[in-house]
N, C-alpha and C positions, 0 to 999 in steps of 0.2 A: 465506572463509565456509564455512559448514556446509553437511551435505545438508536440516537440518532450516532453514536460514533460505532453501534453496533450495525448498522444499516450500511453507514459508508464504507467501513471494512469490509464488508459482504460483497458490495458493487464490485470493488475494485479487484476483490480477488476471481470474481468471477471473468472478469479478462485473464488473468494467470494463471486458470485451471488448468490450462494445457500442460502449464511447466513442471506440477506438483509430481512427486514421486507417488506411489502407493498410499503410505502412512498419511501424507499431508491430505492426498486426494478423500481419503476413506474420512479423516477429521475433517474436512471442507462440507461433505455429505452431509457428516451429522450434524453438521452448523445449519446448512440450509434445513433440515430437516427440522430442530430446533427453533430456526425463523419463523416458517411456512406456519409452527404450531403459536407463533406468535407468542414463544416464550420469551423473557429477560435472561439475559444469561450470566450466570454466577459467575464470582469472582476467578476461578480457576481456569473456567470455559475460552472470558473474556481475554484472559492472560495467554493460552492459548491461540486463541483467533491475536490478538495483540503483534504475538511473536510472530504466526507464519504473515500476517502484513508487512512487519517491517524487514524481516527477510525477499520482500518481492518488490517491497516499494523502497528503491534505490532514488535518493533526491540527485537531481542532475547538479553537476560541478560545471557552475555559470563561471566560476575566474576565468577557462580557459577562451571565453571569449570575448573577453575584455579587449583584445588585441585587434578585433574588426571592427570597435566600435570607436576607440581612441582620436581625439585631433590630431592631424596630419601638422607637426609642426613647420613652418615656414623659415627660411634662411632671408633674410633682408640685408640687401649691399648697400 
């Protein structure tokens, strides 16, 4: 992974620090800290930071609103 897919993992988790438990909070830290020292972060780190992302970044399910968007079919006598 990149330094630029390690940046936007960062951001975005930094909006969901609230939610984090202990363990995640305490691993969040040492990411930022890790940043700040403008390191690269190793394959394990990355896989790490990886995981607690996609456990917080849920993609929203658009089908459910296929049904506001739809044409109003017409009945013609």
């Amino acid at each position: 992974m990149s330094y630029r897919d390690q940046v936007k993992y960062l951001e975005f988790l930094r909006k969901c620090e609230h939610k984090f438990d202990r363990k995640e909070a305490e691993d969040f830290k040492m990411f930022l800290k890790m940043q700040k020292d403008d390191e690269e972060f190793d394959s394990v780190t990355m896989k790490k930071l990886k995981s607690l992302y996609d456990k917080f970044n849920v993609p929203v399910d658009r089908s459910k609103y296929d049904a506001f968007f739809k044409k109003k079919e017409t009945e013609q006598n």
